[in-house]
ZATISE-937004 format. One record per residue: residue in one letter; x, y, z of N, C-alpha, C, O in turn. Coordinates in nm, 2 decimals, always signed. Atoms other than C-alpha are relative to their C-alpha. Layout:
<rs>
R A X Y Z X Y Z X Y Z X Y Z
...
</rs>
This chain:
<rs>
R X -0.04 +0.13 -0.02 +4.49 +4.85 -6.01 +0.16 +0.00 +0.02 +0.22 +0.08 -0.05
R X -0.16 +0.02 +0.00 +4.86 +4.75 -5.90 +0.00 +0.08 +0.15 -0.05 +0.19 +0.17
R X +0.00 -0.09 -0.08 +4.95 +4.83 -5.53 +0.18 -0.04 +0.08 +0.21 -0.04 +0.20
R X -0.14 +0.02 -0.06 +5.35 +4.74 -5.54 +0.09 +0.13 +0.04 +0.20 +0.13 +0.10
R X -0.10 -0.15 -0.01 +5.47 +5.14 -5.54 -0.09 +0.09 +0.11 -0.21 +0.09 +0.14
R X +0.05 -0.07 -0.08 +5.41 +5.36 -5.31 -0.05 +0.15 -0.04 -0.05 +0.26 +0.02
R X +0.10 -0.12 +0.08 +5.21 +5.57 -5.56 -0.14 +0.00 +0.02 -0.23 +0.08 -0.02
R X +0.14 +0.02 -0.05 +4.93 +5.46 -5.42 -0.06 +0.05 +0.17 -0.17 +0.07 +0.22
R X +0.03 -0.09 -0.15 +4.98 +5.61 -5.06 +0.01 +0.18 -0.05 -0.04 +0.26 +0.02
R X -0.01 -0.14 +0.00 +5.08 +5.97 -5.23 -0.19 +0.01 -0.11 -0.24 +0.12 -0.09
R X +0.11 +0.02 +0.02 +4.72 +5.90 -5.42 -0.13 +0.05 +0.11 -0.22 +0.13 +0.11
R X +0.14 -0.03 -0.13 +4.52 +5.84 -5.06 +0.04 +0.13 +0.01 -0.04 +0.22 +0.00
R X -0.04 -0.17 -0.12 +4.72 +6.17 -4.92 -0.06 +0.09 -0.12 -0.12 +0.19 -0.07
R X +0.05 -0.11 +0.09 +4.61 +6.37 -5.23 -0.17 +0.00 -0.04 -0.23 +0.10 -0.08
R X +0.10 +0.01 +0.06 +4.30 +6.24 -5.31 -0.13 -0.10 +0.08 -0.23 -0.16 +0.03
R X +0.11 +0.12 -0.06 +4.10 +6.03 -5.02 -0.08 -0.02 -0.02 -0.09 -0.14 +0.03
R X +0.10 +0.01 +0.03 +3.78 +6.05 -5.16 +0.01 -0.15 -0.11 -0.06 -0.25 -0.10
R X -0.06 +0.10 +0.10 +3.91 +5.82 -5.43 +0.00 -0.12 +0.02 +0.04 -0.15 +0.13
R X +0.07 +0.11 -0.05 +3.78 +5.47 -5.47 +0.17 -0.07 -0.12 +0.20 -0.03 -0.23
R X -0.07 +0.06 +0.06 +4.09 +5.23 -5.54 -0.05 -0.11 +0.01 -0.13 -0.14 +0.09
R X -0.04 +0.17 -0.02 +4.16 +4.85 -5.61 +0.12 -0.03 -0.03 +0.15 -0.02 -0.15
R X -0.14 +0.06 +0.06 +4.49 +4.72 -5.62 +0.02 -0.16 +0.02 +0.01 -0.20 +0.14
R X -0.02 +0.09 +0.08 +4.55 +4.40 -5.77 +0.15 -0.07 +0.06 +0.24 +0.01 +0.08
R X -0.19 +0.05 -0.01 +4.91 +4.18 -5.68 -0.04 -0.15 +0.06 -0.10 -0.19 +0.16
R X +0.03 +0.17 -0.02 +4.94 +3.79 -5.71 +0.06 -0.04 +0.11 +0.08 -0.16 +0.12
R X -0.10 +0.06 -0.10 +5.14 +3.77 -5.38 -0.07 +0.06 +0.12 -0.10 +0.17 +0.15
R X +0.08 -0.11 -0.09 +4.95 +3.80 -5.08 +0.08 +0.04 +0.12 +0.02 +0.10 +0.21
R X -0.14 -0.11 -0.06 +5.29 +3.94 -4.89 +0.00 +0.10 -0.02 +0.05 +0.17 +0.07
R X -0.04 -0.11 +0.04 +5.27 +4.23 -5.11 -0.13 +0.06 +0.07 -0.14 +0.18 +0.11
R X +0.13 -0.12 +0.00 +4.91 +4.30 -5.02 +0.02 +0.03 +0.14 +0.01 +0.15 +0.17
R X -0.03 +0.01 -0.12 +4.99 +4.22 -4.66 +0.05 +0.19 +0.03 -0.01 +0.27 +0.09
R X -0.06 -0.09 -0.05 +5.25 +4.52 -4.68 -0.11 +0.14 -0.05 -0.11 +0.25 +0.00
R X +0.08 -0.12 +0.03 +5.00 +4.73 -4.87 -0.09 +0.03 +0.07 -0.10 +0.15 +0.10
R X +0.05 -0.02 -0.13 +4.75 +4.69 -4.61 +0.02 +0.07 +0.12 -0.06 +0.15 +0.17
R X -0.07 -0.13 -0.09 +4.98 +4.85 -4.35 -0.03 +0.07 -0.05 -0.14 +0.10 -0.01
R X -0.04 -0.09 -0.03 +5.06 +5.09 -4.52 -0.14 +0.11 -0.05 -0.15 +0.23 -0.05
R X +0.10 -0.07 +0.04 +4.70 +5.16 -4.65 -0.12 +0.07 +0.11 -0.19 +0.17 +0.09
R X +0.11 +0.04 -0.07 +4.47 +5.09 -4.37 -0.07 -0.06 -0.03 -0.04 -0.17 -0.06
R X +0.13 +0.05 +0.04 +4.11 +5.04 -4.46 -0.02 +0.07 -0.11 -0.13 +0.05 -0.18
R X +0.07 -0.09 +0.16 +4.12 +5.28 -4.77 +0.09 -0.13 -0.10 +0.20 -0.18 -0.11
R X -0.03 +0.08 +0.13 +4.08 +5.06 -5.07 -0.02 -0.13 -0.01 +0.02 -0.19 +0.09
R X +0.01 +0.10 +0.02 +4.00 +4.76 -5.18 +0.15 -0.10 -0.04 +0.22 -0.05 -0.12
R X -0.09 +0.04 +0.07 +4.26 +4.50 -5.22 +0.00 -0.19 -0.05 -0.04 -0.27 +0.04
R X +0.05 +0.11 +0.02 +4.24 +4.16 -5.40 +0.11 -0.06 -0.08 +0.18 -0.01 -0.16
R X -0.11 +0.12 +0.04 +4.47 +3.86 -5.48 -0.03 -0.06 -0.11 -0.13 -0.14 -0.12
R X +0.08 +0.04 +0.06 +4.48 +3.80 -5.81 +0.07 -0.03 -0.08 +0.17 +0.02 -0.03
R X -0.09 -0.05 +0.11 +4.71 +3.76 -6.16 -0.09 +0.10 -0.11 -0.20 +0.06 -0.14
R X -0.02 -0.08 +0.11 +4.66 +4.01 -6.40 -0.07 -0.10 -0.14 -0.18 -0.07 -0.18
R X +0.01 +0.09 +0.10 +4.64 +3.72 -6.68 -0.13 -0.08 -0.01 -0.18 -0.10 -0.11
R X +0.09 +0.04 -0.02 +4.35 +3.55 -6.52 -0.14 +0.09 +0.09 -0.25 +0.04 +0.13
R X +0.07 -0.07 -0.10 +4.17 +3.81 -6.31 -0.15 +0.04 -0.03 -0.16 +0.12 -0.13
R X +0.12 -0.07 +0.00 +3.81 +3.89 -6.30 -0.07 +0.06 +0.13 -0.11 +0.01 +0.24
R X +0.03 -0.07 -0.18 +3.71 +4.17 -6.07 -0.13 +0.05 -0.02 -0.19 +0.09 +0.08
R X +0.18 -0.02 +0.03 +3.33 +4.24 -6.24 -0.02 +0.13 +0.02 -0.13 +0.16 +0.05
R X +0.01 -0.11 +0.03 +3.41 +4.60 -6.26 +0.09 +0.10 -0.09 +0.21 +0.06 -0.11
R X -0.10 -0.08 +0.13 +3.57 +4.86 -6.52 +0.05 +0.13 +0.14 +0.00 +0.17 +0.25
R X -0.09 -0.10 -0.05 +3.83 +5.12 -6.39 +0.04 +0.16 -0.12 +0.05 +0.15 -0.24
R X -0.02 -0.06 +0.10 +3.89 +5.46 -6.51 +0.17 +0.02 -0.06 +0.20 +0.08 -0.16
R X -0.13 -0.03 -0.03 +4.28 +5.44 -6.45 +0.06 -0.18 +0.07 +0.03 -0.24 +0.17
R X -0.10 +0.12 -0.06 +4.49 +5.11 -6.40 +0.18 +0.06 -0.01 +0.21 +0.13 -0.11
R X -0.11 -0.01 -0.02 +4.86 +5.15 -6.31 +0.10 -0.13 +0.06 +0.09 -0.20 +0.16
R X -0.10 +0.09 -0.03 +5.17 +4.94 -6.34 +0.10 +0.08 +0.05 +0.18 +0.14 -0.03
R X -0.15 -0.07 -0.03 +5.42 +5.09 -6.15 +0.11 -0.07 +0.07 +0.13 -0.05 +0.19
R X -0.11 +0.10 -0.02 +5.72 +4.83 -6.13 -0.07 -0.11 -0.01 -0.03 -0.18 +0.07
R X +0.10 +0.11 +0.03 +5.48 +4.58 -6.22 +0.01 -0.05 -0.11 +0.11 -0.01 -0.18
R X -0.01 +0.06 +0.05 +5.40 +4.33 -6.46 +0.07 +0.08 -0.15 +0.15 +0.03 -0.22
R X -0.07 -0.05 +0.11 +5.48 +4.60 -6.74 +0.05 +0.11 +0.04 +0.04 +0.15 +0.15
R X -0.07 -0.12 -0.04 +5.68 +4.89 -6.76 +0.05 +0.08 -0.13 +0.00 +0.03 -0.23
R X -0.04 -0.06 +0.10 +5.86 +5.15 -7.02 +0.17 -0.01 +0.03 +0.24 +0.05 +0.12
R X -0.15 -0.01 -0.07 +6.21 +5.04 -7.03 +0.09 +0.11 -0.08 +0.04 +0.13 -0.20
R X -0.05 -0.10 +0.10 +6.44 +5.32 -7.18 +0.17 -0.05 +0.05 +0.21 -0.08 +0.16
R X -0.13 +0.07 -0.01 +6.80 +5.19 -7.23 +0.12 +0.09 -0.13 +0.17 +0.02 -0.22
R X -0.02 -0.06 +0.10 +6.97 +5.45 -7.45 -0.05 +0.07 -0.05 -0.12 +0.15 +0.01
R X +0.11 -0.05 +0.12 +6.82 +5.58 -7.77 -0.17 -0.12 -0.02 -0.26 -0.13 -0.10
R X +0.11 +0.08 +0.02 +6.57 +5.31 -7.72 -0.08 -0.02 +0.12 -0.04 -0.04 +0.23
R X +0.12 -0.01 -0.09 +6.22 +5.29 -7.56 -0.06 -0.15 +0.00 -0.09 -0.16 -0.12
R X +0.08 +0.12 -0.01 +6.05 +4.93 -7.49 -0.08 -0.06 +0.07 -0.04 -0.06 +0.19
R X +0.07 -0.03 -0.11 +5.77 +4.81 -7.33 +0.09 -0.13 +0.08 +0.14 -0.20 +0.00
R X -0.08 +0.08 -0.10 +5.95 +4.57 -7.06 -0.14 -0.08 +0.06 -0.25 -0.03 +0.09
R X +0.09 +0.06 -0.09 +5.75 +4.30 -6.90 +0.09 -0.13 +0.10 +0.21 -0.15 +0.10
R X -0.07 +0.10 -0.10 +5.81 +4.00 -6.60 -0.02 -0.10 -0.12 +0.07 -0.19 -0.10
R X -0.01 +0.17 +0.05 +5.73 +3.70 -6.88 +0.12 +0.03 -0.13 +0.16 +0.14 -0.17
R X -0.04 +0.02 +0.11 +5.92 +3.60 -7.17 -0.10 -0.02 -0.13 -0.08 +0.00 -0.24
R X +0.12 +0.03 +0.12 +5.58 +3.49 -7.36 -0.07 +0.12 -0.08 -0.18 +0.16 -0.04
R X +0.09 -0.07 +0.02 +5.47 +3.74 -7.55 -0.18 +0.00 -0.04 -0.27 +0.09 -0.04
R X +0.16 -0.03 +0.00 +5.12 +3.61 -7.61 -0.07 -0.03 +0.15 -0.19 -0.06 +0.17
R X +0.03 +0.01 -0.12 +5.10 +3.57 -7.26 -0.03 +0.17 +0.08 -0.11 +0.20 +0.17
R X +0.06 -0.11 -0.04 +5.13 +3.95 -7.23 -0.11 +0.05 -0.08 -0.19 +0.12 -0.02
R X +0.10 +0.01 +0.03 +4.90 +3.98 -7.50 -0.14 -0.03 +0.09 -0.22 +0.06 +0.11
R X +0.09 +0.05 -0.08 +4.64 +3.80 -7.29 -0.01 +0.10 +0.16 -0.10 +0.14 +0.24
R X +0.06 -0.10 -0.18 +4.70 +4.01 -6.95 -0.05 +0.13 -0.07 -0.17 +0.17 -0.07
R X +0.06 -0.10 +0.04 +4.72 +4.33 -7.15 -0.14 +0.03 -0.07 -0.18 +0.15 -0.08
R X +0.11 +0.02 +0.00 +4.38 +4.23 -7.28 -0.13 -0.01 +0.07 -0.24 +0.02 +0.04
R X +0.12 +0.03 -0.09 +4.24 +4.12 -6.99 -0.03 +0.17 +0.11 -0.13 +0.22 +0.15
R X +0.04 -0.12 -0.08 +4.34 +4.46 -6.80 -0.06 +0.14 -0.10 -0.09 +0.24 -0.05
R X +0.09 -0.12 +0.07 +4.20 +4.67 -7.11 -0.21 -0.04 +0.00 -0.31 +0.02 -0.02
R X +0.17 +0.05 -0.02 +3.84 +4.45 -7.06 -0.03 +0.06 +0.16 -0.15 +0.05 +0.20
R X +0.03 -0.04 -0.10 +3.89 +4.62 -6.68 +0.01 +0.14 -0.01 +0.00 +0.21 +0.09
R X +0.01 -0.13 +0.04 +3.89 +4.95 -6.84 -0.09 +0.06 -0.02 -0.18 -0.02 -0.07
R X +0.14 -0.08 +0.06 +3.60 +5.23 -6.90 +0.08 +0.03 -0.16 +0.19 +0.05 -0.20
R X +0.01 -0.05 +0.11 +3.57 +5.31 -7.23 +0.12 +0.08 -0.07 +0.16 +0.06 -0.18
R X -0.10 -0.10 +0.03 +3.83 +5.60 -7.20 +0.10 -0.01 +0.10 +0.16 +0.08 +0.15
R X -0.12 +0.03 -0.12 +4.04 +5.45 -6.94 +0.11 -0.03 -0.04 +0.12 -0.09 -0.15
R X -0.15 -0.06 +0.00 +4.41 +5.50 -6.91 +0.07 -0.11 +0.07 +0.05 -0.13 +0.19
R X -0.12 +0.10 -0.03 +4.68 +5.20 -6.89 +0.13 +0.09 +0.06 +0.21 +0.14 -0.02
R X -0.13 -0.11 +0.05 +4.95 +5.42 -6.72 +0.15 -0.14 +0.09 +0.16 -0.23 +0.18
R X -0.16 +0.12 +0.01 +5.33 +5.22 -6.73 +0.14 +0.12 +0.08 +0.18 +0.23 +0.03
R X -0.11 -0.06 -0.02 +5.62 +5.35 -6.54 +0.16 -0.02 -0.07 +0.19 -0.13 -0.11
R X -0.11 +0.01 +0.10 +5.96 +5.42 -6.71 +0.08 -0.05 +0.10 +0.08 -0.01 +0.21
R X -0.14 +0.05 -0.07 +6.26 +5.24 -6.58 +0.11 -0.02 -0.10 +0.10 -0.06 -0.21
R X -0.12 -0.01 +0.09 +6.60 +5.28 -6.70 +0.04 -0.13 +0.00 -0.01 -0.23 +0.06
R X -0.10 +0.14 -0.01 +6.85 +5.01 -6.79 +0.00 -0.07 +0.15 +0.00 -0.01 +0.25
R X -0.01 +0.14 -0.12 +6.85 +4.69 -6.54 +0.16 +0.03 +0.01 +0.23 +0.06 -0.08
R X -0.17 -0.03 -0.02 +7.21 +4.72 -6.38 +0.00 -0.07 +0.12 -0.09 -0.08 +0.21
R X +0.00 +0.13 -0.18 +7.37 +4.47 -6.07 +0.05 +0.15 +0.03 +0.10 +0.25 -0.02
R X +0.02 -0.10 -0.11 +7.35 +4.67 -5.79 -0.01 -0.07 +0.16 -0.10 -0.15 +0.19
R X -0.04 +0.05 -0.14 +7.46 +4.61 -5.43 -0.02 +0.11 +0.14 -0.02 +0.23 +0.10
R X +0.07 -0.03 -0.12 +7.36 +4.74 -5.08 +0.03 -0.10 +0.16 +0.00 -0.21 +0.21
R X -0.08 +0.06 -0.16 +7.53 +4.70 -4.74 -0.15 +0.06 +0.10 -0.21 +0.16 +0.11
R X +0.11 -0.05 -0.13 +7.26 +4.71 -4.45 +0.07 -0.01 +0.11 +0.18 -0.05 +0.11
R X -0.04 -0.06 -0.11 +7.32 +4.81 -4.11 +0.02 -0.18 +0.06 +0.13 -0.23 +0.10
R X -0.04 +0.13 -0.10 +7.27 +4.43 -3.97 +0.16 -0.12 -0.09 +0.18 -0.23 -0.06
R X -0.09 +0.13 +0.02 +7.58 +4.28 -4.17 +0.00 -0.07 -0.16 +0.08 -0.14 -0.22
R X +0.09 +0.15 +0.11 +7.35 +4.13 -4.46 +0.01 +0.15 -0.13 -0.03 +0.27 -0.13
R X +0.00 -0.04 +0.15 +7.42 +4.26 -4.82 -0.11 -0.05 -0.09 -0.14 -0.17 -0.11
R X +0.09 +0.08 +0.09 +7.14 +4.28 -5.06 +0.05 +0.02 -0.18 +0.14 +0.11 -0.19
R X -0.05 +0.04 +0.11 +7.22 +4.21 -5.42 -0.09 -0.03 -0.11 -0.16 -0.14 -0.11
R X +0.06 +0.07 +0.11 +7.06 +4.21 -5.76 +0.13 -0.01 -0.09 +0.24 +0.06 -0.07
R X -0.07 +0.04 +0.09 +7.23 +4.06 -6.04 -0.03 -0.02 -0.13 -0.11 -0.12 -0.14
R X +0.07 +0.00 +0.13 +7.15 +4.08 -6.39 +0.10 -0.09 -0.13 +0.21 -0.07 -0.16
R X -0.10 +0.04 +0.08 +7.26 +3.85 -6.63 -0.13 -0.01 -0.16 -0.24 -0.05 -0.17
R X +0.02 +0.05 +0.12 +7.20 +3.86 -7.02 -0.04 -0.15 -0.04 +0.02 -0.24 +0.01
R X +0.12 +0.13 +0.04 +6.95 +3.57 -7.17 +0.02 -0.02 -0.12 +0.04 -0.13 -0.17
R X +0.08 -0.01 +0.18 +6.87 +3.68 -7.53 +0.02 +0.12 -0.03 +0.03 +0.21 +0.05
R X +0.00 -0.13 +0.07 +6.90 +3.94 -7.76 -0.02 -0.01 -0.12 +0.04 -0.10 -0.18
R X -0.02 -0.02 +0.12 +6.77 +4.03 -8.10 -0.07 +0.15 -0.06 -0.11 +0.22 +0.03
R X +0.06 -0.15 +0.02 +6.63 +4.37 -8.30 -0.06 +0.03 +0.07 -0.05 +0.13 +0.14
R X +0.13 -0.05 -0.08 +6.31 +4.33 -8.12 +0.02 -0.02 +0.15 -0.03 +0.06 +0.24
R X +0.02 +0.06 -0.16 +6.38 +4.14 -7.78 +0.12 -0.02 +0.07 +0.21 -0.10 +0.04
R X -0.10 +0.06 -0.06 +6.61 +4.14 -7.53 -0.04 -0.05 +0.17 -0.11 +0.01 +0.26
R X +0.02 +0.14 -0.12 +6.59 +3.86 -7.22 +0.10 +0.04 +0.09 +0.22 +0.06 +0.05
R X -0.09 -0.02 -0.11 +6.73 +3.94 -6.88 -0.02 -0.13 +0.06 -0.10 -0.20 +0.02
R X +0.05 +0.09 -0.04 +6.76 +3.68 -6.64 +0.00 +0.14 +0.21 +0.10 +0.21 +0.20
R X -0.01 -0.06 -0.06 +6.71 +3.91 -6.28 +0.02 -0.06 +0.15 -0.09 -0.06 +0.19
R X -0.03 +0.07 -0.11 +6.84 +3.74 -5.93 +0.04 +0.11 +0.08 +0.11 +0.21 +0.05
R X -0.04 -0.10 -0.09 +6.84 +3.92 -5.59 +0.04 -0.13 +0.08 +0.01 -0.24 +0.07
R X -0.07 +0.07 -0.13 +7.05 +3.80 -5.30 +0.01 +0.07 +0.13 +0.06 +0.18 +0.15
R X -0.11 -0.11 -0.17 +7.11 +3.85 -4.91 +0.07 -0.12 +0.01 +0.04 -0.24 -0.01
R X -0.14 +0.04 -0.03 +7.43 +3.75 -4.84 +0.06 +0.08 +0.16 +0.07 +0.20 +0.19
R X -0.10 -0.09 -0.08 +7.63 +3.80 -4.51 +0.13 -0.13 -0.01 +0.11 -0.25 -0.03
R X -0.10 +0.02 +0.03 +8.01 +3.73 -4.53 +0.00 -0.10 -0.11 +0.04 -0.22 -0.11
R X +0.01 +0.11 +0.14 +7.94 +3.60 -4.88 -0.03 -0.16 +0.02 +0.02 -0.27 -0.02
R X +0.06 +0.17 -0.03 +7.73 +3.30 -4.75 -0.17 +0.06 -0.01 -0.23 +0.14 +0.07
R X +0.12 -0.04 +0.03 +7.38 +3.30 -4.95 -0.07 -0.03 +0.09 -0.08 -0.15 +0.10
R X +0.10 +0.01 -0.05 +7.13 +3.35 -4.72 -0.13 -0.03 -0.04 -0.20 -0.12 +0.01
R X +0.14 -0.02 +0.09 +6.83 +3.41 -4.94 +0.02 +0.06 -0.15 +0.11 +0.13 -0.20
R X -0.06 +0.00 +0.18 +6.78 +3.40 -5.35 -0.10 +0.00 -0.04 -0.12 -0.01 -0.16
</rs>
């Protein structure tokens, strides 16, 4: 499940026989996974939180997805897109009931969130921006904003 990385095309090249499904609530994303899939694979529009796909998997993958392993230092955390945590409770539930028995949740590690900028060839600067939310022992709150910009006039946000 999950088809926002392009871990899922070095997958078909390694492994065509291989029966996937990838999962993603935006049907833009599937759009692009389409290209770049063809006809291998199933793909279905769905959240995570609410999804019923009426089969078990032996392998789901988030890779830049709803969770992740953030590592920021001496510290490891699981990182998610909500702030609720019984809200990831509930997804992470729902994608362990899409599991076999002995099936494998695998989470990609991502380092610290950092603003970060990017000049493109047409003019148009893209832009994330990270601003501090929350912090305490257990939790800390990003707020995460991308931008295109050309001559510092937002285009898109």
């Amino acid at each position: 499940m999950g088809c926002r990385n392009r871990i899922i095309e070095k997958l078909k090249a390694l492994a065509p026989e291989a029966e996937f499904t990838g999962v993603d609530i935006t049907s833009s994303m599937l759009d692009i996974a389409r290209k770049r899939l063809g006809e291998w694979g199933k793909l279905v529009e769905a959240d995570v939180y609410n999804m019923d796909l009426k089969e078990t998997f032996d392998i789901a993958v988030s890779s830049g997805g709803v969770w992740v392993i953030n590592q920021r230092g001496d510290r490891t955390d699981l990182g998610n897109h909500t702030n609720e945590i019984p809200q990831d409770i509930k997804g992470l539930t729902n994608v362990a009931k899409h599991l076999c028995q002995e099936g494998l949740l695998l989470l990609s590690i991502q380092g610290e969130h950092k603003n970060y900028q990017k000049n493109l060839p047409t003019g148009i600067v893209y832009s994330q921006e990270i601003e501090k939310i929350g912090e305490n022992d257990e939790i800390e709150s990003i707020e995460k904003s991308y931008f295109f910009k050309k001559d510092g006039e937002i285009l898109a946000q």
